[in-house]
Structures are given as structure tokens and as C-alpha cells.
N, C-alpha and C positions, 0 to 999 in steps of 0.2 A: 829268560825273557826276550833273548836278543829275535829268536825264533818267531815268537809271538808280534813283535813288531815290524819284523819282514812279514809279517800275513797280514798283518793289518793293511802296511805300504801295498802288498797287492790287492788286498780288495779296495782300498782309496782309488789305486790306479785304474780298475777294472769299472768301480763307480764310474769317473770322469768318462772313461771312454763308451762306456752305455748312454751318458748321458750328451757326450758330444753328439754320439750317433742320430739322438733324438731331436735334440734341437736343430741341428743340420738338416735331415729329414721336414724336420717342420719348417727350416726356412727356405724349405727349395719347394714343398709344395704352395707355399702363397707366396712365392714372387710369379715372376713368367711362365705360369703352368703348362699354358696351352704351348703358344711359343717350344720353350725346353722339351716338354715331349713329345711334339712332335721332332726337332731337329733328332731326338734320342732314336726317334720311332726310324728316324729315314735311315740314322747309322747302321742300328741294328737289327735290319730289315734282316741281311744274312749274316749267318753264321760267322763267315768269313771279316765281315766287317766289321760286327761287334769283340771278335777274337783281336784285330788289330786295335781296335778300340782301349781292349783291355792289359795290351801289353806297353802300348805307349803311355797310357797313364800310370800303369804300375813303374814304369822306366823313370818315369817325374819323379812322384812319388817314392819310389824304392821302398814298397812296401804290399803285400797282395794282401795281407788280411786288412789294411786300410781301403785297397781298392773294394776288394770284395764287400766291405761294412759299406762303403759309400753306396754300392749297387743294388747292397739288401736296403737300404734308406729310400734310394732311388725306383726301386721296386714297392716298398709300405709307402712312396708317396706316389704312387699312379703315376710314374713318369717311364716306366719300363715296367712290361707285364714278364712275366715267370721267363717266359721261352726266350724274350729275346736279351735276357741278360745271360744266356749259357754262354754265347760266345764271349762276351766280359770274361766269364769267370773261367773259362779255359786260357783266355788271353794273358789272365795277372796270375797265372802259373809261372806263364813263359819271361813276361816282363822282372818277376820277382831275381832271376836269374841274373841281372844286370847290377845287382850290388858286387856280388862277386866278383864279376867282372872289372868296376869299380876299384874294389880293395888290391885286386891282383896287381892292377895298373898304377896303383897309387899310395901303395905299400902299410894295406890296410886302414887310410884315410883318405878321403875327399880333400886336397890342399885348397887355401881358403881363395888359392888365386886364381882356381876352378872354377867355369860356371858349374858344374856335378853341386861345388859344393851349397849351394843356393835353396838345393831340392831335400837335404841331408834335412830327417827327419826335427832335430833339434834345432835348426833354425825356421824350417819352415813353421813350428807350432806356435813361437812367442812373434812371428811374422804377423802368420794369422789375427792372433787375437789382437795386435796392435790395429791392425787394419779395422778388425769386423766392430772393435770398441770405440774407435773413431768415425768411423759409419754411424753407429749407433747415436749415439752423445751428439754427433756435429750437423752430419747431413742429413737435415730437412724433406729431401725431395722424396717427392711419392715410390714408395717402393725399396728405398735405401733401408729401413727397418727390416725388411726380410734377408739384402744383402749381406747385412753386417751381422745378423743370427745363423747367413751360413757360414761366414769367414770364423765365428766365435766356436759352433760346431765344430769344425775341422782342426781349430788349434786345439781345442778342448780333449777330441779326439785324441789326436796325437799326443798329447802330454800325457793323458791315460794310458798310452800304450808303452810311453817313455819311464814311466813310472812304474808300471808291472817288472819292464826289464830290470831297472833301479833294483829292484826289490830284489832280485837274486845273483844282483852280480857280482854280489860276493862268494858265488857258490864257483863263479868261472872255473878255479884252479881244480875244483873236484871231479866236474863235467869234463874235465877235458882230459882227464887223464877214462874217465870212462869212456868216452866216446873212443878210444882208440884201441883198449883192453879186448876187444872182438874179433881180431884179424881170422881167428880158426873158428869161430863161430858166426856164418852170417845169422841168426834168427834172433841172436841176444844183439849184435851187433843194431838188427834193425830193430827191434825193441827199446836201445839206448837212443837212436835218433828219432823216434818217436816222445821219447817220454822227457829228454831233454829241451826239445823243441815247444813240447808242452808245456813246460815249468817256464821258460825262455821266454814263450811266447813271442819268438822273432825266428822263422828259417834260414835267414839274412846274417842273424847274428851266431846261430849255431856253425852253419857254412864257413864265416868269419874265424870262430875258435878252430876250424879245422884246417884252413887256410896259413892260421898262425902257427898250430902246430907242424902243418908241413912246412913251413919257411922253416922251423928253428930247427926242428927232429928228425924231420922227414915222415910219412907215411908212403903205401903199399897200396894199389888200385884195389889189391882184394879185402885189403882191409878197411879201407872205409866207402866202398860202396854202399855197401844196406846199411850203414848209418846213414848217408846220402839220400837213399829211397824211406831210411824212416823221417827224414827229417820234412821230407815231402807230406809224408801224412801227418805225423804233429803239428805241422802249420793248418793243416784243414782242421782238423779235431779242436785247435785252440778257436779259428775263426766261428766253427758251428756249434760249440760252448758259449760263445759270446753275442753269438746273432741270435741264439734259440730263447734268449730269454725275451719274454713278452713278445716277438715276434709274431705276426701274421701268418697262414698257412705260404703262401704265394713266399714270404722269405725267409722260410724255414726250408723250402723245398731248393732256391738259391745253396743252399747252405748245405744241402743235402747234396744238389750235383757236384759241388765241390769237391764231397767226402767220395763220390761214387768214381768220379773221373781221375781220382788221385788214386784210390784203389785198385781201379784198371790199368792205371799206369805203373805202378808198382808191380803189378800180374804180370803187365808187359815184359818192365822190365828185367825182372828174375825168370821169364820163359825164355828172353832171347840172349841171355848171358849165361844159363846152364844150354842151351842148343847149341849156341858158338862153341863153350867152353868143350861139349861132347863132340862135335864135331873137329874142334881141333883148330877150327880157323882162331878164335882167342887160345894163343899158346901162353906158357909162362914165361916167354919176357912180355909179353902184356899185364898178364895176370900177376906177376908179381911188381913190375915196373913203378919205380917211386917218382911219386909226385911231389913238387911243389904247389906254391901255393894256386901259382896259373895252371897246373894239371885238374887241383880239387874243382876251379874254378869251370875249365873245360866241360869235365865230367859232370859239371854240377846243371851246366847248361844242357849237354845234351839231354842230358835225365826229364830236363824239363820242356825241352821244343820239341822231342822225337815223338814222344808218345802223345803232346798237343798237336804235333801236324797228321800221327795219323787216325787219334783217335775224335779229330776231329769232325769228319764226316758222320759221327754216329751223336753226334750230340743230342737229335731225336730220341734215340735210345734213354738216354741221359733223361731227359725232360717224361718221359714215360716212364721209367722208374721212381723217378723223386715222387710226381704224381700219385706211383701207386703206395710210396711208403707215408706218403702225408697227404691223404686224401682230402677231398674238402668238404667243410662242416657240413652236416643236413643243412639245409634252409630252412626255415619256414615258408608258409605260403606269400606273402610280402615279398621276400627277398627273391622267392623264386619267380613272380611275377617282375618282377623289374631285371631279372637276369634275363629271361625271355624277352622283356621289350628290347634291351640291348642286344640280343641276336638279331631283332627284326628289323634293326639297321642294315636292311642289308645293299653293300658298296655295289651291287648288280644289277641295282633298281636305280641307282642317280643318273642316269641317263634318261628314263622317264620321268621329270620331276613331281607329277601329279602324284606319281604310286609312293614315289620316295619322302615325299611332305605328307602323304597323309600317314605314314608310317612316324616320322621324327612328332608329328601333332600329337598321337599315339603316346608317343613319349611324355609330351607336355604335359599330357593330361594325365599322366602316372605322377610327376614332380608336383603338378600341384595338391594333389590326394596327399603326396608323402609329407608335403610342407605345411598339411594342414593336421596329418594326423601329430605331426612334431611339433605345433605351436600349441596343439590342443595337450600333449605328453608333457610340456614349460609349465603352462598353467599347471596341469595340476602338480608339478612341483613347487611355486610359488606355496600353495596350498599342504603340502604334505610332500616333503622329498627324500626318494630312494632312489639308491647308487643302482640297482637293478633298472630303473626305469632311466638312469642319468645314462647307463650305458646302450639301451636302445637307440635314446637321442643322439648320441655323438658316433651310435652306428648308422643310423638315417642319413645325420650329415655327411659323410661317407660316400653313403649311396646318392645324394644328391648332386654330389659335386662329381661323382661318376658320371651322373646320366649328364649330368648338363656339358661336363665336357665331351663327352660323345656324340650329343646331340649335336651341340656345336659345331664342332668337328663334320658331322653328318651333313650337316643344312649347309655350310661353305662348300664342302663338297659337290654339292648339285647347280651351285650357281650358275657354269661353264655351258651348264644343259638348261638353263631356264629362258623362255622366249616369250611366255605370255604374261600379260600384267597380273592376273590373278593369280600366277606363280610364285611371282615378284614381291606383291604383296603379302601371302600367305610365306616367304620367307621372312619377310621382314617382321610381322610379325613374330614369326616363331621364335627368332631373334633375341625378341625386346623379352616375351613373356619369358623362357625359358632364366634369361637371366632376375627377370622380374622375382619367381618363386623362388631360385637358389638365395636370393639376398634375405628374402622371406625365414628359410632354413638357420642362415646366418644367424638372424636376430632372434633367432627361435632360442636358439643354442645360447646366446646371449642372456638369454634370461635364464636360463636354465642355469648357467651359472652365475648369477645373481641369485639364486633361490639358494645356488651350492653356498655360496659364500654368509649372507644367512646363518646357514647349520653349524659351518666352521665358526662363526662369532658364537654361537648359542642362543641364538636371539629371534624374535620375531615381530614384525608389525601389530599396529596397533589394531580394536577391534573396528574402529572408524578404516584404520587405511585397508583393514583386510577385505571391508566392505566396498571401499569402493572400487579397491583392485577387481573385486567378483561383479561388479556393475561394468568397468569398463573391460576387462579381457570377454564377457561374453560382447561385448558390442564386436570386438576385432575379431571375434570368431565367427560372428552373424556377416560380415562382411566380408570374411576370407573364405566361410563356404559358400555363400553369393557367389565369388569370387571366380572361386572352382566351380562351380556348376554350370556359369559362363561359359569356362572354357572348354570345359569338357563339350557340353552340349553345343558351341556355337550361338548361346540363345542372346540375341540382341536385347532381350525385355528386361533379362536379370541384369544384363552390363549397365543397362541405363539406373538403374536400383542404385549402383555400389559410389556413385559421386556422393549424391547425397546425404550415405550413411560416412563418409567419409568425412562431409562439413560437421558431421554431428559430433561423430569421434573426437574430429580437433579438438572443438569445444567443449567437450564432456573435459576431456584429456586440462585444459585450459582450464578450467572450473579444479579441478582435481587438484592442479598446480599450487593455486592459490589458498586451497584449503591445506593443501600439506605444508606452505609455507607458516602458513596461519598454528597450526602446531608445532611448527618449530621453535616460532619467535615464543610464544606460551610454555616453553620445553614438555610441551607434550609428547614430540618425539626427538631421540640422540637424531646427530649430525653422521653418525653411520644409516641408521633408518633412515634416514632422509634422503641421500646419495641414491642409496639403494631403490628408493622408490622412484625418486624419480628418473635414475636410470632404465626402467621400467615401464614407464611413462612413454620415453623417448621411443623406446624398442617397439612399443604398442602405437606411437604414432607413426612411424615409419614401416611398421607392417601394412597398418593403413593405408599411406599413399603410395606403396608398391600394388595395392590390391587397384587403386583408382587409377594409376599407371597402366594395369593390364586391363582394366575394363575398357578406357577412353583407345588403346590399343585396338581395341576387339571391335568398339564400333567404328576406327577409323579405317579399318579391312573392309567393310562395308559401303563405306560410307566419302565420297571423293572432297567434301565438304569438309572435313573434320581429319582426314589422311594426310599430315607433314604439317597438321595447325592444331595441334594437341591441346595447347596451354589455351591460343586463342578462345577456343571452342569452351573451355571451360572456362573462361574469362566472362565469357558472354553467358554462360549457365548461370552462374551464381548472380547473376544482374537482372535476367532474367524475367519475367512472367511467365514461365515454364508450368502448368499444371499439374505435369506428372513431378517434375523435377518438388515441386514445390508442394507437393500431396504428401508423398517420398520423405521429405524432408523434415515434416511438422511431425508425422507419425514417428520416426523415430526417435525424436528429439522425446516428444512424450512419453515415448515406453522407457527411454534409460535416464532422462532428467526425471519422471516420472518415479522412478525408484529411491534417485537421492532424497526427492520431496517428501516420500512418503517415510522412508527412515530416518529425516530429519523431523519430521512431525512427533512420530513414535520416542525419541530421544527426548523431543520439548516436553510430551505428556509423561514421561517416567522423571523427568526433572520434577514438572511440578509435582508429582504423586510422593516423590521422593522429599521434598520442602514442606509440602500439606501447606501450597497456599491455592489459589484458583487465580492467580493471575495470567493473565493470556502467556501463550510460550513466547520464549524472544528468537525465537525462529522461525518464520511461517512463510509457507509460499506466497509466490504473486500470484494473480489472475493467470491463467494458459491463455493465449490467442490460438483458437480454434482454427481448424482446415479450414477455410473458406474466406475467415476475417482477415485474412492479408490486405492491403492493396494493391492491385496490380503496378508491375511495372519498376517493383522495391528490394532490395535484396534481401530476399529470402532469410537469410540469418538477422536480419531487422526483427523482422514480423515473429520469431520466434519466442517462447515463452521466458522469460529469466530467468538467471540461474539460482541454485537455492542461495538463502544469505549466507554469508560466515555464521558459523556460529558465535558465541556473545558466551565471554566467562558467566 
């Protein structure tokens, strides 16, 4: 049984650390997104920089498949694209090397009155979580929630990783008499520091047994060389065993140049130690020459800087192969359209701002398509929810938060080059909308998991609240294709449209409110129904005033009146005598008040058919105030029709 529970402690361990990796990743993409990668982007412009990048973190750290997990994190969260994390992961080859160096100097530990000893995995993990759960729990400030989900990440991380080790450390005393049994065989020898390193899952601490062995016993250069060069690749094999699960194409291919650059090096280095050794220059007092534990530690270094500095130059090579072993997924026609807009940024055009804004506009007008075909995918999960359609949506938002940071990105860019007002303002709007629809996406996604959570209870709304969800989600769809067709087109006529479907929305929304209160206090619906609906509510009123946010946007591009007096401008709308505004306004109110009245009516006559009395229903519309019957000069939402009664037990 004792076996059975060491596997268990490893996959507990191997849990944690999948799951640190996740949460970490997810807290560094909603904090300072744009910020962080681009400072990432400017590191690992080259080769050479992202290489230094990755061996002083791994030196903190003391740990490359930590560095490397953070990279592949940092890669699934859009903060570094495939190519420019090769140099990282050559880097925390080389970095990984500096434990050794470590143990050598300090007689196989870090002393606590070291600062080394600060960085030693086992303090920095219960650091971490101290810190990111005090962020959590304490500080308030905007943005400290994603902080303290990275800090929790990275302890979390580590303890998993601490915990794999755990698991077979009681196997030390057997490993270490293997790892040395090789001397006359290198290929079993690099076989052992392959499959050690793997069970281990630490190159750090394999190095470490061998370190220790040559303090007490002593070893032979020829004897634990290729367990040295195997233990090089058991550290890749472990990290791309662990990054390949659920992983992305982009950081499984991370994970690939790991395995490929380690492999070359290894080539290297068994082609230049049989050439010396034939050539005569490594004689046998090298070749036999016994090490201590700063010898293993030496060797252990070179093994890992020689063949990163010179296989460095090829890391192109590197990035072409992973590509070609992990190609990427077909598209469909959607994805492949938005991967083309994102080419047609092109950085060669910001110097002309006309050609370079009508290219990023381009863009907008793809974000708001994709933000509507994703609110329109919510709905009908609300309606009928499948995990196949929950995962388009949360591949959408994806791609929304791609474009919009690119776009972004795009449109600062050209500022440097802009001189004419119509430049000026055609960026500033692009600006406002682009983030307008991503928030759109958001609350898309929001409901969608609302609909998710729903399935998990087993439950669903009532046939009252399922109706009026289908009354008001088509109003926010009448309003957000309005919306988009503004913008795509430019069309002044539709923008003026989308206020007043906006006032209506409120109100409908407001109306809605009070009847679903109106069922709760009657316990016609649980207090989880309840939550949920009018979470729901809220999500659908704020898709709304992002839509009337980008319409009064669109006429303020136009318009010098209404440009930097946004709020005023519709201050004075809704006070109004506006014709259109106020034509606009009556008509929709009728078409979707218009539906509650008329399925409240239908309920009053199936009550009484259902009593077999002819008493009048106890729920009946008011009079409508007709287009025309307003008075002028009155706010518009006066002059509108009432809203249906409550209903009456």
C-alpha cells in the first residue's frame, strides 16, 4: 500500500502544480495586460534578451521547469507569442545550472543567513501564498484581486512541485547508487539520468544526489557524464509532460523547443567529447579525473551554457520545427477572417494615419460582428445550454480580447504621425468603441455563465420569467445590431435610433425588476432564481448603455456640438421635443411593452376560463399614448404608455 500512496502524493502534487499554473496565468492576464506585454514584448524583441531574461529568472528562482511553466502561462495568456519566448526557454537551461553551483558553495544548502537562501523553493511557496491571500482578503484597491491570484498561483505552483519531489524521496538511497552503476556504459548511464530526473522531477535535485555522492565516494568524469546529459533531457520530458496537458498549440510548441534544444545539445555534446576523446586532446587523466562535488557542479554548467551560447543563434531553426511538429488547428472561416484583420495591422502604414485608421476601423467593425454573434450564442444558452456552444463563446472572448489589444496597441501607435483633427477624432473614437464592444464580449460571457450555473443547480426559470427574458434579450439584440450597423456603415441615421431604444430597454428592464420581485415575496421563485435573473438583467442593461455609449461616440465624430459633451447632449435629448427622438421612442416602447400587455392579457383570459367565472381580468392594460399625443416640450418617457400592472394573486 506504501507504493499506492506515494502515487497518489504524486498526482495530488502534479494537481496543485497544473492548477497553480492556471490560476497564475489567469491572473496576469486581467491585471496590467497591455502594460506587461508590451514591457515583455520590448525584452524579448531578441533572442539574445529574452535568453538573459531567462537565466536570471531561473537564478531567482532556481528552478527551469518553474520558469518554463510560467512562460508557457505567460504565452496561453497573450503576453508573449511563441517566437519570442525561445529565448526564455534557452535561457532557464542555462539559469537552472546555478543550484549547483549553490550546493557546491554552501555544502549542499543555502545557509539561512544567505540571501540565496530567500529564493530556496520551500520558502518562497508558503511566502507567496501568504502575501497573494492577504492581497486577497485585505486590499481593496482596483486591481489587487488579480495580484494576489498571481502571488497564490506561483505558491501554489511550487508546493506542487514540492510535493512530486516528497513523493519519491524516499526512493534517494536506490537512485543514487543507480545513477553511478554506468561508468562502462554511457547509453544506460544516460538512460538512468533521463528516467531519474523524470520520477524526480527536479534536474536540480538529481545534480544535488550526484554532488553528494562525489563529496562522500567520489566519482569519475567518464562516469557520470551521460547521466549529466540524461538528466538535461528528464528535465524537459518532465516540464512537456506537464505543460502538454490542456495546453494551447502556441504552448505546447514552447514545450516542444525545450525538448528539441535539449536534444541538440545533448547531440552536441556526445559529438564533441567522442572527437576530443579520438583526437586525443581529452586524454585519460581528464577522462578519468575524479570529481568532487564543485567538479560535477562545473561540468554540470558547462553542459548547460556551451551548447545555449552556441546553439543559440539557431533558435529560428528551433521555432520552425516546433511549428512544424504542432501545427496549427484548421480555422474556420470566422477565425480565419479575424486572423487576416490582425495581419492588416500593418506597423508600415502608421506613418500615414488615414490608411492606418481606416485599416484598425476595419477591425472595429469585425469586434463588433463578433460581440454580437457572442451575445446572440448567451442567449440562446439562457434558453437551452451546450458545453459545445459554451466553448465557442469563451473561444470568441479570446479572440476579442486579441483584437482589442492589438487594435489598441495599433491606434497609439500612429498617434506620433497624426496632424489633422479628423485623424484626431477618428482615433479617439476608435478608442472609446473598440473598448465599448470588448466590455460587450465580457458581459456576453457573463451570462453565459449564468445560463452555466443554472444546469449545474438543475433548475430553471419560471415560464413568466422565461418570457420576459425572450421580450427583453431580443430588445438588446435590436439595439446592439442597430449598434453594429452604425458602425460598420458610419450611418449617422441608425446611431440616432439607438438612445432611444436605450431609454426603453431601462424601463422594460425596470418593469421586469419589479415583477420578479413581485414573485419572490409570493415564493413563486427560490432566492437562487432570483439572483440569477436579475444578474441577467443587470448584464442586459449594461450591454445597452455600451451600445448608446458607441452610438452618441459615432455622432460626436461628426458632429462639434456633441464632441467632449456626450452626457450633456443626451441630457438635453431625453428633455427634449425631439420628433425623431420622440417617434423612436413611443414605437419601441409599443413593440416590447406591447408584448408584456398582450401576454398578460392571455394569462387574465386562461385564469378566468380556468375559474368559469366572466369577471373582468385583474390585470389589464392602460390606454397607449399614441405617436403624436405627447406634448411638446415634456420628457418623453412622461408621455409614454404604462407599464403592465403586477399581477394580482
Amino acid at each position: 500500500m506504501d507504493i499506492f500512496y506515494r502515487i497518489v502524493s504524486l498526482l495530488g502534487g502534479l494537481a496543485l502544480f497544473l492548477y497553480g499554473m492556471r490560476i497564475m496565468g489567469d491572473g496576469l492576464k486581467s491585471s496590467s495586460g497591455g502594460a506587461m506585454k508590451a514591457a515583455l514584448a520590448r525584452v524579448t524583441t531578441k533572442p539574445i534578451m529574452g535568453f538573459l531574461l531567462g537565466v536570471i529568472v531561473t537564478c531567482m528562482i532556481q528552478s527551469s521547469t518553474a520558469t518554463i511553466v510560467l512562460t508557457v502561462g505567460l504565452v496561453g495568456a497573450g503576453f508573449l507569442s511563441f517566437r519570442q519566448s525561445i529565448g526564455i526557454v534557452l535561457g532557464a537551461n542555462v539559469g537552472t545550472a546555478i543550484t549547483a553551483q549553490i550546493i557546491r558553495l554552501m555544502d549542499l544548502d543555502a545557509g539561512s543567513s544567505s540571501i540565496l537562501y530567500f529564493f530556496k523553493s520551500d520558502n518562497l511557496a508558503p511566502l507567496a501564498l501568504t502575501i497573494g491571500i492577504i492581497i486577497i482578503m485585505f486590499v481593496k484597491k482596483k486591481g489587487a484581486g488579480a495580484t494576489g491570484t498571481i502571488f497564490m498561483g506561483f505558491g501554489i505552483l511550487f508546493v506542487g512541485l514540492m510535493n512530486m519531489s516528497a513523493a519519491v524521496s524516499s526512493m534517494s538511497g536506490q537512485l543514487s547508487k543507480l545513477l553511478v552503476s554506468f561508468e562502462d556504459n554511457y547509453v544506460l548511464g544516460f538512460l538512468a539520468g533521463v528516467a531519474v530526473t523524470g520520477i524526480i522531477q527536479s534536474s536540480s535535485a538529481v545534480v544535488g544526489i550526484l554532488q553528494s555522492i562525489a563529496s562522500s565516494v567520489g566519482v569519475t568524469f567518464c562516469g557520470v557524464f551521460a547521466v549529466i546529459v540524461g538528466v538535461n533531457i528528464g528535465d524537459c520530458l518532465t516540464t512537456f509532460l506537464v505543460c502538454r496537458i490542456g495546453a494551447k498549440t502556441e504552448q505546447i510548441r514552447v514545450c516542444l523547443v525545450h525538448i528539441l534544444y535539449n536534444v541538440c545539445a545533448a547531440l552536441l555534446i556526445f559529438a564533441t567529447l567522442a572527437v576530443l576523446r579520438a583526437t586525443g586532446v581529452l586524454g585519460d587523466n581528464l577522462w578519468y579525473a575524479s570529481l568532487d562535488s564543485g567538479g560535477v557542479a562545473n561540468v554540470h554548467g558547462l553542459f548547460r551554457l556551451v551548447p545555449a551560447v552556441l546553439l543559440l543563434p539557431f533558435s529560428g531553426f528551433f521555432a520552425k520545427a516546433a511549428e512544424k511538429i504542432a501545427p496549427d488547428k484548421p480555422l474556420d472561416e470566422e477565425d480565419a477572417d479575424i486572423e487576416q484583420n490582425l495581419r492588416d495591422l500593418d506597423m508600415h502604414l502608421i506613418t500615414t494615419p488615414g490608411l492606418a485608421l481606416a485599416e484598425s476601423e476595419h477591425l472595429i467593425g469585425h469586434m463588433a460582428e463578433v460581440s454580437l454573434k457572442n451575445y446572440k450564442a448567451s442567449v440562446n444558452q439562457i434558453a437551452e445550454f451546450r458545453e459545445k456552444r459554451n466553448g465557442k463563446i469563451i473561444h470568441r472572448e479570446d479572440l476579442l480580447d486579441r483584437m482589442a489589444d492589438a487594435c489598441n496597441q495599433y491606434i497609439v501607435a500612429v498617434s506620433p504621425y497624426v496632424t489633422r483633427q479628423v485623424d484626431n477624432r477618428t482615433q479617439n473614437f476608435q478608442l472609446r468603441a473598440l473598448v465599448a464592444f470588448e466590455r460587450i464580449g465580457d458581459l456576453s460571457v457573463d451570462m453565459n455563465e449564468s445560463a452555466g450555473k443554472m444546469v449545474e443547480a438543475k433548475t430553471q426559470f419560471s415560464d413568466d420569467a422565461k418570457f420576459e427574458l425572450a421580450v427583453v434579450t431580443d430588445a438588446v439584440r435590436d439595439i446592439l445590431s442597430t449598434t453594429v450597423t452604425a458602425i460598420k456603415n458610419n450611418d449617422i441615421q441608425k446611431a440616432r435610433k439607438v438612445e432611444p431604444m436605450e431609454e426603453v430597454i431601462d424601463e422594460l428592464i425596470e418593469e421586469l425588476r419589479s415583477h420578479h420581485v413581485y414573485r419572490m415575496t409570493r415564493h413563486l421563485c427560490d432566492a437562487f432564481h432570483g439572483i440569477e435573473f436579475q444578474n441577467i438583467l443587470n448584464y442586459l442593461e449594461r450591454i445597452s448603455d455600451q451600445c448608446s455609449d458607441v452610438a452618441v461616440y459615432l455622432l460626436g465624430r461628426y458632429d462639434d456640438a456633441i464632441d467632449g459633451h456626450e452626457h450633456q447632449y443626451i441630457h438635453v435629448l431625453h428633455h427634449s421635443d425631439d420628433p425623431e427622438y420622440l417617434e423612436e421612442f413611443q414605437a419601441n416602447y409599443q413593440k416590447y411593452f406591447g408584448q408584456m400587455k398582450a401576454q398578460a392579457i392571455l394569462e387574465a383570459e386562461a385564469e378566468q376560463e380556468e375559474k368559469g367565472t366572466d369577471a373582468p381580468p385583474k390585470t389589464a392594460p392602460r390606454e397607449e399614448v399614441l405617436p403624436g399625443q405627447e406634448t411638446a416640450g415634456t420628457d418623453a418617457k412622461e408621455q409614454a404608455p404604462e407599464a403592465v400592472l403586477d399581477k394580482q394573486e
